[in-house]
Structures are given as C-alpha cells and as structure tokens.
SEMI-781096 format. One record per residue (C-alpha): residue number from 1; residue in one letter; z, x, y. Coordinates in Angstrom, 3 decimals. Layout:
<node><n>NUM</n><res>a</res><pz>Z</pz><px>X</px><py>Y</py></node>
...
This chain:
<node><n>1</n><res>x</res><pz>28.953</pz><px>6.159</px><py>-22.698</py></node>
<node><n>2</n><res>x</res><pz>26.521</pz><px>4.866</px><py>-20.042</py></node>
<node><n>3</n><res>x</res><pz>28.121</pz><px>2.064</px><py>-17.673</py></node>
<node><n>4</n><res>x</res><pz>26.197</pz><px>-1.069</px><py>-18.290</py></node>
<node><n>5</n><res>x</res><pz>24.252</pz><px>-2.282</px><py>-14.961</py></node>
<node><n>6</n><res>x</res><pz>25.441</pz><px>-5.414</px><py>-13.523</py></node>
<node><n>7</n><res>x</res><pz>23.413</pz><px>-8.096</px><py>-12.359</py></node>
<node><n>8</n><res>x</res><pz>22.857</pz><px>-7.124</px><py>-8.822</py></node>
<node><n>9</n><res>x</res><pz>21.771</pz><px>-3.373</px><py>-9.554</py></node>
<node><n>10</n><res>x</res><pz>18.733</pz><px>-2.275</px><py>-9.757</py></node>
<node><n>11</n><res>x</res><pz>17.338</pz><px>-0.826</px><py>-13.092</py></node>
<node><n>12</n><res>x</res><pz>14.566</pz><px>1.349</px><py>-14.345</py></node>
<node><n>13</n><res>x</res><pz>12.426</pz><px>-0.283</px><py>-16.929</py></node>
<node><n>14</n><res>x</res><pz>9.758</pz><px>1.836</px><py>-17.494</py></node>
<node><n>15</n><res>x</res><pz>10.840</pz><px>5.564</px><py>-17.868</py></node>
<node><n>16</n><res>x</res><pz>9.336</pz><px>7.391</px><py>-20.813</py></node>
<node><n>17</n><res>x</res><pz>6.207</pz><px>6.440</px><py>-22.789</py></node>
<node><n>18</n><res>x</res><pz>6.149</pz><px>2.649</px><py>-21.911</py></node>
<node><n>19</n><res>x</res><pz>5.510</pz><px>4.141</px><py>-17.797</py></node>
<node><n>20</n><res>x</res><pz>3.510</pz><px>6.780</px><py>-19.088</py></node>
<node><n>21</n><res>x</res><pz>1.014</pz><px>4.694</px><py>-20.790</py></node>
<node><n>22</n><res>x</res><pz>1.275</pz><px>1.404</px><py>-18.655</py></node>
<node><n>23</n><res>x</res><pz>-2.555</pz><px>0.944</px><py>-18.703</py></node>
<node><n>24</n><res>x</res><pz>-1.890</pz><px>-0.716</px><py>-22.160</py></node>
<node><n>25</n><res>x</res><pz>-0.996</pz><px>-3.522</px><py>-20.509</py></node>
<node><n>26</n><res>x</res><pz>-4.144</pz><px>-4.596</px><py>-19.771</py></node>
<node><n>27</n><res>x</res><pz>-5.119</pz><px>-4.472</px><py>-23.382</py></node>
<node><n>28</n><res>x</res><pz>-2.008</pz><px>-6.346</px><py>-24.729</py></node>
<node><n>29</n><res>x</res><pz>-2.248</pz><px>-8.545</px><py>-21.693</py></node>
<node><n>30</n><res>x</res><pz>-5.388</pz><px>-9.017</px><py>-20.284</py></node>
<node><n>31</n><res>x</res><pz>-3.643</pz><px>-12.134</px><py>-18.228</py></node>
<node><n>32</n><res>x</res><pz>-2.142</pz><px>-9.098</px><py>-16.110</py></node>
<node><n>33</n><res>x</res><pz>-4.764</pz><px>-7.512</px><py>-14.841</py></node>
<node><n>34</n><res>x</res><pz>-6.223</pz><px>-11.176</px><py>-14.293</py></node>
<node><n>35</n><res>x</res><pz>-3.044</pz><px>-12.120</px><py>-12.235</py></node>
<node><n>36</n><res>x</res><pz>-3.470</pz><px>-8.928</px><py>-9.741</py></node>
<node><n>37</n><res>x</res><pz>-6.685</pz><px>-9.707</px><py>-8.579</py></node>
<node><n>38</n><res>x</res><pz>-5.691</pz><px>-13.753</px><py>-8.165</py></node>
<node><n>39</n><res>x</res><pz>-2.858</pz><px>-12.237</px><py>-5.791</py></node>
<node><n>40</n><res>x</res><pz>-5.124</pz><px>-10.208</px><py>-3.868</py></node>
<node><n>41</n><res>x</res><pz>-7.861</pz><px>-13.054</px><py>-3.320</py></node>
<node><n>42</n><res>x</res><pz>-4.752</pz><px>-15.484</px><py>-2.498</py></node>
<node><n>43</n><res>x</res><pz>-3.761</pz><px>-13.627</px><py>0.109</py></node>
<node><n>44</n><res>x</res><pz>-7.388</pz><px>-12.765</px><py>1.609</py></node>
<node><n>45</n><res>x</res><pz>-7.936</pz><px>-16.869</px><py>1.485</py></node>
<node><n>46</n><res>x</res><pz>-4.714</pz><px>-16.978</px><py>3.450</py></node>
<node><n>47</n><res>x</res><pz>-5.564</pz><px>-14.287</px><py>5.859</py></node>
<node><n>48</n><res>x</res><pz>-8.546</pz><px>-16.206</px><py>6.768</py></node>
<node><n>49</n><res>x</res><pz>-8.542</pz><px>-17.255</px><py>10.150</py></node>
<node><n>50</n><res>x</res><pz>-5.614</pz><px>-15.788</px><py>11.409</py></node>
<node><n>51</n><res>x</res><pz>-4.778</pz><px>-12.493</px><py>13.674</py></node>
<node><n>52</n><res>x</res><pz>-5.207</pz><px>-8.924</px><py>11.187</py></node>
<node><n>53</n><res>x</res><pz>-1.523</pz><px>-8.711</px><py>9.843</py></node>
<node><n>54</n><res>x</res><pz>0.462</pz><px>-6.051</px><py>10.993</py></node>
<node><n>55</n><res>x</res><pz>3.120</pz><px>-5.863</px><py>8.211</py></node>
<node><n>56</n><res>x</res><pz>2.175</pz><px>-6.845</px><py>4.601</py></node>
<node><n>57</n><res>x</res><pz>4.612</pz><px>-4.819</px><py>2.077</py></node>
<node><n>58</n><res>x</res><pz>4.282</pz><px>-4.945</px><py>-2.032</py></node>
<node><n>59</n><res>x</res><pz>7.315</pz><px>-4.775</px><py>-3.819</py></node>
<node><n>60</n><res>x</res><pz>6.546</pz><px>-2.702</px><py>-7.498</py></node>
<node><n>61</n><res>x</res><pz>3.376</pz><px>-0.954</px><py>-6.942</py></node>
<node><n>62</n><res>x</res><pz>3.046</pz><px>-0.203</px><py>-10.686</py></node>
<node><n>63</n><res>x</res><pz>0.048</pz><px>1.715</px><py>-11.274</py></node>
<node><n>64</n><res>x</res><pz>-1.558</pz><px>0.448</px><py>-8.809</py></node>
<node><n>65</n><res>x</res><pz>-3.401</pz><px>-2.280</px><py>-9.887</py></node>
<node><n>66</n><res>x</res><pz>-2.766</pz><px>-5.077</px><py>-7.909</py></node>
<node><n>67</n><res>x</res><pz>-1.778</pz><px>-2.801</px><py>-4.600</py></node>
<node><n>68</n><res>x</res><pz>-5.741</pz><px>-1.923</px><py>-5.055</py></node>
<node><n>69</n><res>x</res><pz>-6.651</pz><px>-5.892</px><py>-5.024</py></node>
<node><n>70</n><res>x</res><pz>-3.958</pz><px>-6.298</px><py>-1.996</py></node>
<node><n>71</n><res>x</res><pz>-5.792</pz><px>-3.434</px><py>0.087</py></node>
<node><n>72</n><res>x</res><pz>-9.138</pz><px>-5.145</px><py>-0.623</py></node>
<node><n>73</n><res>x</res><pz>-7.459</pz><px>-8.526</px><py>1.271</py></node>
<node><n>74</n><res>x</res><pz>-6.824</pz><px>-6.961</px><py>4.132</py></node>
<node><n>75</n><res>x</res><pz>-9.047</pz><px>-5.085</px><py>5.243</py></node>
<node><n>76</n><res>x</res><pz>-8.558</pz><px>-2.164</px><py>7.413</py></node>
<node><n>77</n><res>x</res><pz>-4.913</pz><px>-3.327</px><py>7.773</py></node>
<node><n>78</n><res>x</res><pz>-2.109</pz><px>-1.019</px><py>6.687</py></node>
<node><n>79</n><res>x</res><pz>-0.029</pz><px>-1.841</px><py>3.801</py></node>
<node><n>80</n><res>x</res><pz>3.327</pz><px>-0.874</px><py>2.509</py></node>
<node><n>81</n><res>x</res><pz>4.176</pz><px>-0.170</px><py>-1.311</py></node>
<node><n>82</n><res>x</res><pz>7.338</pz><px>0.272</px><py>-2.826</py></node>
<node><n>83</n><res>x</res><pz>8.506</pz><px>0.863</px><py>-6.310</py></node>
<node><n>84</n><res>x</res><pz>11.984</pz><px>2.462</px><py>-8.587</py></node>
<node><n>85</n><res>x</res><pz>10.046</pz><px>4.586</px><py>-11.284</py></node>
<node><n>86</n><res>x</res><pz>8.503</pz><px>8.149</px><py>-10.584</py></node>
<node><n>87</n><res>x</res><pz>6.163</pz><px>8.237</px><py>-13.645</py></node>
<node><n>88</n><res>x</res><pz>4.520</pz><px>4.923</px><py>-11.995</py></node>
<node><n>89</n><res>x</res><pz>4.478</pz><px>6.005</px><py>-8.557</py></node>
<node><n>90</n><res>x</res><pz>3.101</pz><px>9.211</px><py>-9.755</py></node>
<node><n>91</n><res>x</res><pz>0.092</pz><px>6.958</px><py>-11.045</py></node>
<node><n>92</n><res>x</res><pz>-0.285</pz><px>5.005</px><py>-8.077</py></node>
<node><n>93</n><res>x</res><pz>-0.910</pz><px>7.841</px><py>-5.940</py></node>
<node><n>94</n><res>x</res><pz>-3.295</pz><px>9.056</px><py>-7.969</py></node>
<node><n>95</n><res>x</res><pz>-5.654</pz><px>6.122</px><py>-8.451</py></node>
<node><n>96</n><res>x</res><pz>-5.143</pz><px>5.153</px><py>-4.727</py></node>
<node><n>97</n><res>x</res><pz>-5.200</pz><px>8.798</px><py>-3.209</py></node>
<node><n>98</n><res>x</res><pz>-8.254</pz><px>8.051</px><py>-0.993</py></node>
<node><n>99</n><res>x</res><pz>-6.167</pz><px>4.879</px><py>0.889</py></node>
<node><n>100</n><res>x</res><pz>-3.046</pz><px>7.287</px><py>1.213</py></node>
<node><n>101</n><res>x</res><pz>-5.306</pz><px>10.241</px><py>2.657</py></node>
<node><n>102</n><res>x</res><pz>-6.802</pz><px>7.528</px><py>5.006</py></node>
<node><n>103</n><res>x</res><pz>-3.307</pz><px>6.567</px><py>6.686</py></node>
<node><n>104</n><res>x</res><pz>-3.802</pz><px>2.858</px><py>4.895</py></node>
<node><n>105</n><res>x</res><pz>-1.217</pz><px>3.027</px><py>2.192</py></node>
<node><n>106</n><res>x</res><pz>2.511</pz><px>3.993</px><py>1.996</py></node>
<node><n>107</n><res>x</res><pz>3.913</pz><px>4.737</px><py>-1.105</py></node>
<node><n>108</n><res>x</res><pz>7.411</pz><px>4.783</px><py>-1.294</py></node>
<node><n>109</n><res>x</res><pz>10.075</pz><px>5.629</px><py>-3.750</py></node>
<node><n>110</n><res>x</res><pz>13.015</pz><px>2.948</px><py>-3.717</py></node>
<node><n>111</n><res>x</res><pz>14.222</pz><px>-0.331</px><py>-5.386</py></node>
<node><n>112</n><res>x</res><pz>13.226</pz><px>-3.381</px><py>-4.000</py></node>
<node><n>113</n><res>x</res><pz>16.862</pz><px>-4.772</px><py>-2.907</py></node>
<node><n>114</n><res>x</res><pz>17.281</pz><px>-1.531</px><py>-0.856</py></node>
<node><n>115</n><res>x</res><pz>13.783</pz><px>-1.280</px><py>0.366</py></node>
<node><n>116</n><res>x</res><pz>14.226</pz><px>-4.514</px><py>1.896</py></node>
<node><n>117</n><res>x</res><pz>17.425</pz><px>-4.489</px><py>3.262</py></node>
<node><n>118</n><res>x</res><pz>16.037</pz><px>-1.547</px><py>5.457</py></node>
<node><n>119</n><res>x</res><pz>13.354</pz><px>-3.946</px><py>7.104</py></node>
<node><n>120</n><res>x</res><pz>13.560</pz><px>-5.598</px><py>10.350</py></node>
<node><n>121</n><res>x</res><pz>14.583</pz><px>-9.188</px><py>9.827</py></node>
<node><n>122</n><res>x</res><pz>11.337</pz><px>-11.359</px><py>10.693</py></node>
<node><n>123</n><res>x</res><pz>8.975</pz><px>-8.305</px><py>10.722</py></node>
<node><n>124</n><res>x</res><pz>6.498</pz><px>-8.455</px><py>7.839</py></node>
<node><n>125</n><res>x</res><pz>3.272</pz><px>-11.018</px><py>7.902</py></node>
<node><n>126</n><res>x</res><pz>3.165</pz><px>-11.026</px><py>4.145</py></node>
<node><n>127</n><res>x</res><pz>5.117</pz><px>-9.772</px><py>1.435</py></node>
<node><n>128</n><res>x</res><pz>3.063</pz><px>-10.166</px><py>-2.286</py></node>
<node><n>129</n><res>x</res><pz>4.109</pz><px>-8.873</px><py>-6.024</py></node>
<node><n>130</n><res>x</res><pz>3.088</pz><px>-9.161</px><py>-9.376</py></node>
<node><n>131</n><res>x</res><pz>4.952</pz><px>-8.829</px><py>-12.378</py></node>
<node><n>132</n><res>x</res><pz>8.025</pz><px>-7.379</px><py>-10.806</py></node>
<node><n>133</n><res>x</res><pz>10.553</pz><px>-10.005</px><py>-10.084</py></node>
<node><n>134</n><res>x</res><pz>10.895</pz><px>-11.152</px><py>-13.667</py></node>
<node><n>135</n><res>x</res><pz>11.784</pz><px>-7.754</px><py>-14.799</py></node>
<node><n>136</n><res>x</res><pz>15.342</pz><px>-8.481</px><py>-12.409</py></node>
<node><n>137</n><res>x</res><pz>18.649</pz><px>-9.562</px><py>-13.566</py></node>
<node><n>138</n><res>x</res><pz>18.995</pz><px>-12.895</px><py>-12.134</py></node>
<node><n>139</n><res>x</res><pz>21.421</pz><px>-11.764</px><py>-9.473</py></node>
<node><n>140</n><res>x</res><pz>19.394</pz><px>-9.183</px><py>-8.340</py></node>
<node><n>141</n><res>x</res><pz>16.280</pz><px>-11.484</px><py>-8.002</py></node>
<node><n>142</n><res>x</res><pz>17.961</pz><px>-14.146</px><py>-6.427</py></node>
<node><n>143</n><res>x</res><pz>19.252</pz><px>-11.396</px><py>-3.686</py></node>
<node><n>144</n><res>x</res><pz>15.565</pz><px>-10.008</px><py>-3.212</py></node>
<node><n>145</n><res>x</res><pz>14.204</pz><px>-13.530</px><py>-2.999</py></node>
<node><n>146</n><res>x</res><pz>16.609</pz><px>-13.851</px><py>0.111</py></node>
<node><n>147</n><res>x</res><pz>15.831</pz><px>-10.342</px><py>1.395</py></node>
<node><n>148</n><res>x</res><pz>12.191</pz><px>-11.569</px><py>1.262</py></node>
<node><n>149</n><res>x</res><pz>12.542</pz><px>-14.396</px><py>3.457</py></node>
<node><n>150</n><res>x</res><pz>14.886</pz><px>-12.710</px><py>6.032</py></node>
<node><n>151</n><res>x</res><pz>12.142</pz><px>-9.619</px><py>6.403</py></node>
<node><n>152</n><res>x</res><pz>9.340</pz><px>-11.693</px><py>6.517</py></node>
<node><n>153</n><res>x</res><pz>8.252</pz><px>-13.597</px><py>10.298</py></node>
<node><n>154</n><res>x</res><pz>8.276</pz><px>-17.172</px><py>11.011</py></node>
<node><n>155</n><res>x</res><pz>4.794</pz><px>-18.736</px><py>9.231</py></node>
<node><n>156</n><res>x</res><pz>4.687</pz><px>-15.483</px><py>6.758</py></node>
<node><n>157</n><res>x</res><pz>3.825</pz><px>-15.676</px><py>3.028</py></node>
<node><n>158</n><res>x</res><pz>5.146</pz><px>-14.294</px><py>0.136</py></node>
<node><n>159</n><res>x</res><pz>2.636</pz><px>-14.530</px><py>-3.017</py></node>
<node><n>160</n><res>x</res><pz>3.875</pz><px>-13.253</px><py>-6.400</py></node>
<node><n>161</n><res>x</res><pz>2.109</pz><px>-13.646</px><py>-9.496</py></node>
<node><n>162</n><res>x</res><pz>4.342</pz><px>-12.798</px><py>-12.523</py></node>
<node><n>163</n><res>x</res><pz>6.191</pz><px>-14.085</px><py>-15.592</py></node>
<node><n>164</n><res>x</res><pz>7.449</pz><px>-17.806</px><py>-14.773</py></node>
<node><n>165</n><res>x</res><pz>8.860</pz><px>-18.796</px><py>-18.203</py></node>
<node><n>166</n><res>x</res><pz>8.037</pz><px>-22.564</px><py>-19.593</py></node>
<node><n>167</n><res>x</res><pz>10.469</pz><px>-25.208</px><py>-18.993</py></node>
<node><n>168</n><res>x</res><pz>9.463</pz><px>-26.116</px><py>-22.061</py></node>
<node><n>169</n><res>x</res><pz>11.356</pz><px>-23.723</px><py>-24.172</py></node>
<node><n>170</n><res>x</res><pz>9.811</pz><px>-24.643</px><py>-27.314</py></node>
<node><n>171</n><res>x</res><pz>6.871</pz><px>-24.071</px><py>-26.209</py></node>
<node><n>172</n><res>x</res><pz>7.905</pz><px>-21.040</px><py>-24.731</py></node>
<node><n>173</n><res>x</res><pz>9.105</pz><px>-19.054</px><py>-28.067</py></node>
<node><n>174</n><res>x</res><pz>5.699</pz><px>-20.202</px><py>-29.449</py></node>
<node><n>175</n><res>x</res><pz>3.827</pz><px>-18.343</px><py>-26.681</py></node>
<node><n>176</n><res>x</res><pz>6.194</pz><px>-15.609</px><py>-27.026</py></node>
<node><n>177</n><res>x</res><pz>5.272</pz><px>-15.571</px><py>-30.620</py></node>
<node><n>178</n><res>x</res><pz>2.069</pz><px>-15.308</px><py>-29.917</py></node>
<node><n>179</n><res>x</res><pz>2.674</pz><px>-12.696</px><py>-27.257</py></node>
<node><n>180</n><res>x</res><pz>4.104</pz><px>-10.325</px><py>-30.135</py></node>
<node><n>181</n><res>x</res><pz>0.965</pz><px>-11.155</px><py>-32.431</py></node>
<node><n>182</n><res>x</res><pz>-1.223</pz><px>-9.109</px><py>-29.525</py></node>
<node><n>183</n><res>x</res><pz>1.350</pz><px>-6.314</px><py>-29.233</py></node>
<node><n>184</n><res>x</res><pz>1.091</pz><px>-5.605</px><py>-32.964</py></node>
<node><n>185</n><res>x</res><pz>-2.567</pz><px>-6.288</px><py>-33.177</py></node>
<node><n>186</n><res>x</res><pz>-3.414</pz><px>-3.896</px><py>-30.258</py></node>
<node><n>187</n><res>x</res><pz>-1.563</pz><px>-1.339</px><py>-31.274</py></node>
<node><n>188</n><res>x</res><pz>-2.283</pz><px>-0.974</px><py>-34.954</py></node>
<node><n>189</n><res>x</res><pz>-6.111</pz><px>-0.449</px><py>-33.762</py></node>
<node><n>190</n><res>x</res><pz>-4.762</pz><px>2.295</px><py>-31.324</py></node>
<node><n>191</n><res>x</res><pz>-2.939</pz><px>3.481</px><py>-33.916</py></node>
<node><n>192</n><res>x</res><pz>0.257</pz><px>3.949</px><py>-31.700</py></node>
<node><n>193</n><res>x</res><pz>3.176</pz><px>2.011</px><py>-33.589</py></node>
<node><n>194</n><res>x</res><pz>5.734</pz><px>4.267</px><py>-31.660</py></node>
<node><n>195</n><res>x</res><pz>4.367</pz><px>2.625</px><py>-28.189</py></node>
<node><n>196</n><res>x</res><pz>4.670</pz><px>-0.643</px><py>-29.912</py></node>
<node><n>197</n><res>x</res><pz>8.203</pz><px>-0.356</px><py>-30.106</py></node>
<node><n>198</n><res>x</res><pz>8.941</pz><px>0.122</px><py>-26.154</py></node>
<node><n>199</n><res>x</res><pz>6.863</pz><px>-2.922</px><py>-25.666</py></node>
<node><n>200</n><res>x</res><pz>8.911</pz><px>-4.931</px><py>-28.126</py></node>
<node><n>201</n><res>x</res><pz>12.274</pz><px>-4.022</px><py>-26.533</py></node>
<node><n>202</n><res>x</res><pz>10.634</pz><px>-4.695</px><py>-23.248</py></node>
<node><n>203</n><res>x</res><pz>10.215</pz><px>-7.786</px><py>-24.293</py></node>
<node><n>204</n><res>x</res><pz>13.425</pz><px>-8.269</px><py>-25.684</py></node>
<node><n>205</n><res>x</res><pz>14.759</pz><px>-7.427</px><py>-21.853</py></node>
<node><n>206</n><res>x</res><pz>12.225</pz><px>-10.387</px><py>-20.204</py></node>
<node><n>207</n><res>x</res><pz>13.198</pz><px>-13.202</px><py>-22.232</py></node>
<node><n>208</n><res>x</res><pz>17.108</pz><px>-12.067</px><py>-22.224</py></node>
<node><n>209</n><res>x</res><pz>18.781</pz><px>-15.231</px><py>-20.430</py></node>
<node><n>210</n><res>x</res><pz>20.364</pz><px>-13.106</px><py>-17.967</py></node>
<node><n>211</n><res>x</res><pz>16.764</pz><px>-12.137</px><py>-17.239</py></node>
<node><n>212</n><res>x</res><pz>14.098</pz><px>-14.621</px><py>-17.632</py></node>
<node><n>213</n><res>x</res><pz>12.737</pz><px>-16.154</px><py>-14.984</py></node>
<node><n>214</n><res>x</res><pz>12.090</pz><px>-19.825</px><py>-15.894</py></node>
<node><n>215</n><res>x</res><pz>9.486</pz><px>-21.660</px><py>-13.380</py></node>
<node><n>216</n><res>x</res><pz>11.655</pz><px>-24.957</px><py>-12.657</py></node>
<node><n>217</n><res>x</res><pz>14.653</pz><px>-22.809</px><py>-11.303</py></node>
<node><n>218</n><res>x</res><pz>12.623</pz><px>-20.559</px><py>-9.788</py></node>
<node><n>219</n><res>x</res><pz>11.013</pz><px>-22.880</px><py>-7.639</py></node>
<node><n>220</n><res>x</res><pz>14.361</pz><px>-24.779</px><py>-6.593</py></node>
<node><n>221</n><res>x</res><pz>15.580</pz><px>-20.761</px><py>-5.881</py></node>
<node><n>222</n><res>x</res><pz>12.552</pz><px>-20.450</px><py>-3.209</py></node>
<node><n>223</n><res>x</res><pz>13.405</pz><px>-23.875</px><py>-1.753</py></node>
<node><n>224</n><res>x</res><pz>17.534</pz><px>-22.594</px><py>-1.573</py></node>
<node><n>225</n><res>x</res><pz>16.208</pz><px>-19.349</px><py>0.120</py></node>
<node><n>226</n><res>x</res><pz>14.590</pz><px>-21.367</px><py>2.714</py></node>
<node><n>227</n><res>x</res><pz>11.009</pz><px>-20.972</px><py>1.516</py></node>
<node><n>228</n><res>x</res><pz>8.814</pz><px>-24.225</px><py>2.512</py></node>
<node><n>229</n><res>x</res><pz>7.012</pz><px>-24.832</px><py>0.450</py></node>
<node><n>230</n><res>x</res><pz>7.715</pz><px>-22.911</px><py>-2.675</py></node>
<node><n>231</n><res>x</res><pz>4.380</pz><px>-23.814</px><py>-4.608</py></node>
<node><n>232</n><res>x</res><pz>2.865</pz><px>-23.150</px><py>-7.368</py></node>
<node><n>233</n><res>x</res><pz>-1.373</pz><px>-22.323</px><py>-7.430</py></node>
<node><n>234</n><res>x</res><pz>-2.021</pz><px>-21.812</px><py>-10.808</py></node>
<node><n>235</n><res>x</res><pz>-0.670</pz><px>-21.239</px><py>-14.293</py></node>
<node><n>236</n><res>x</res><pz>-2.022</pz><px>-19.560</px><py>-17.667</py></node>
<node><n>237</n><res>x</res><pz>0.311</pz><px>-19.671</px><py>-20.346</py></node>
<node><n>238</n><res>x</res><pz>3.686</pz><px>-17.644</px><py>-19.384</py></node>
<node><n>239</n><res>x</res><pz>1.701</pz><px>-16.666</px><py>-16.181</py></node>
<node><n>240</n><res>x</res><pz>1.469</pz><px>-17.803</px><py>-13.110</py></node>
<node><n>241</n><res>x</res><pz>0.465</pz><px>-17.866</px><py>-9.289</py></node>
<node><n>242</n><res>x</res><pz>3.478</pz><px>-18.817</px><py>-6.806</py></node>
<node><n>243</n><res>x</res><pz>3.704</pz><px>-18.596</px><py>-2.986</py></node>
<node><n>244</n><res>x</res><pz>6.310</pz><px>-19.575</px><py>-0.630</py></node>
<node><n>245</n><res>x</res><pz>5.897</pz><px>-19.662</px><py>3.377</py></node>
<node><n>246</n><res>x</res><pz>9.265</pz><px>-19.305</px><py>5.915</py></node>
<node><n>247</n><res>x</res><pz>9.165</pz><px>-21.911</px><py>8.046</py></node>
C-alpha cells in the first residue's frame, strides 16, 4: 500500500495524461491563461522604475505559460524556474528552448519547499507563481509562504495569481458547479471523456479542506509570514491576483 503524504510533503499532481495534455487547461479555463499574463504585466508595472532585478525565481513553471509572460517583464534579466513533475518540465523546455539556449532561463527539477530552502535568505528581487500554491496541502503552503519571504530581499515582491477560494462558500460550490459544467462541456466536443476524469479528481484534490486555499485566510497567512501588505489586485470568480512585499 502507498504511504499517504502528509501535509508538509510535497506531491505530484500531474503525472500521466492530466501533465501530458495540460494545454486543456486553457480550454476548460480560459481564466488561466488570462491570470499568467496579469502576473507577468504586474510584475513589469512593478519593475518600473527601479534597478534591473537580479534574482526573480517562479515556483511551478507548468508548461510554461506564465514563465513566458514573466520573461517578457523583465527584460533581458535572468530568471529562475522551478517545478516537481518531469512530463511538465519536459514541456517547458520545449516551448521556451530559445530563452534556455540564450543563458536567460533556468529550468530546474525540484519541489518548491526544497527549492527554496536552498536560497540565500534575502537574495531574490521577486518571486511570482500562478496556479501552484493552491495545489499544496495547507501545511506545505503555509511553509513555502514563509520560505518565500525569508529568500526574498528587503522591498521584494512576491505576485501569485491562482485559486483563492470564496469566503463565501455558497457561492463557492455554485462556481464550482459551474466549473464542472465546462469540464464536461469541453470535453464531450473533444471527445476525450477519459481526460475528463483526471480533471474531475483534480478537482476533487483543490477543493479538499485540507487543500483549498480560501482568500480571507490566505491573506491573514501573508500578513503572519511578515508580508506587508498582503493585497489583493484583482479577482474573477475563483481567480485571483495577490501580491505581498517584505518589508
């Protein structure tokens, strides 16, 4: 029997078809894709002004998609991507091969707990993510979220934009509802009811309540880490924008 993973250890979500075929996401939820590029332009606004970072680091590189908006921000800055799964790594460096060949990206196999615990304390200028931190068990996250601020330097950022569950839980299970509506619609036209199932148990594992990440108690997590101010930029639904700065 498998030993089940507890809360502080790190897990692989997206072995197998659901990694394989990831690019679904942006036709079951568009609001993803969306997301990456509002992290990317966040962080450009922020960069704005100030010295050309030395240090900005993604934690769960995915496919690729937002590490592509995050290397548009900074221009000819280098940046640092890290992520658990082969199969998406494997991705990444494909669709980003010219920034790796040019020395501007580092792609590197690890979780993000570990990743970060090997960093300098007060050594990164930024540290951004999208839709990574919800897919933590709470005791994991809330160990990352201190690992963030203790890596990154006095006035840095951290910008995630991710899967902040409604206070509102009601109103919650209806989006949720919804959600599910999209999974099944999308793929009935593709014609792929075997990929719907990986995205239903994947879903299954975000909203599990040793999982979810709700936005109230997320923000008063920031704030206990130290983060000032943990704020929130925008929200769509069971999406949104969040950034916190060390003081």
């Amino acid at each position: 029997m498998n030993a089940i993973p507890n809360q502080h250890t790190a897990e692989r979500l997206f072995s197998g078809p659901i990694g394989e075929e990831y690019e679904k996401l942006k036709l079951i939820c568009p609001a993803a894709a969306d997301m990456s590029r509002r992290v990317g332009e966040y962080l450009a606004d922020w960069l704005q002004g100030r010295a050309a970072p030395e240090t900005v680091l993604e934690l769960g590189c995915g496919t690729g998609v937002t590490t592509a908006a995050l290397l548009a921000a900074i221009g000819r800055a280098s940046l640092t991507s890290v992520d658990s799964e082969p199969t998406m790594l494997a991705q990444a460096r494909a669709n980003l091969a010219a920034w790796i060949d040019a020395g501007q990206l580092r792609v590197v196999e690890n979780d993000a707990l570990s990743f970060l615990r090997a960093q300098p304390a007060g050594s990164a200028d930024a540290i951004a993510s999208a839709f990574t931190l919800h897919n933590f068990m709470d005791g994991y996250r809330i160990e990352v979220l201190g690992e963030i601020f203790r890596v990154l330097k006095p006035g840095g950022l951290f910008v995630n934009g991710d899967r902040y569950g409604l206070d509102d839980t009601l109103e919650h299970t209806r989006l949720i509802q919804e959600e599910v509506k999209q999974y099944f619609k999308t793929f009935r036209e593709l014609n792929q009811l075997d990929l719907l199932e990986h995205w239903i148990v994947h879903l299954f594992s975000d909203e599990s309540p040793d999982r979810v990440m709700r936005l109230a108690p997320a923000l008063e997590r920031m704030a206990a880490a130290g983060f000032r101010p943990a704020t929130v930029h925008y929200r769509h639904e069971v999406n949104a924008l969040v950034t916190g700065i060390k003081p």
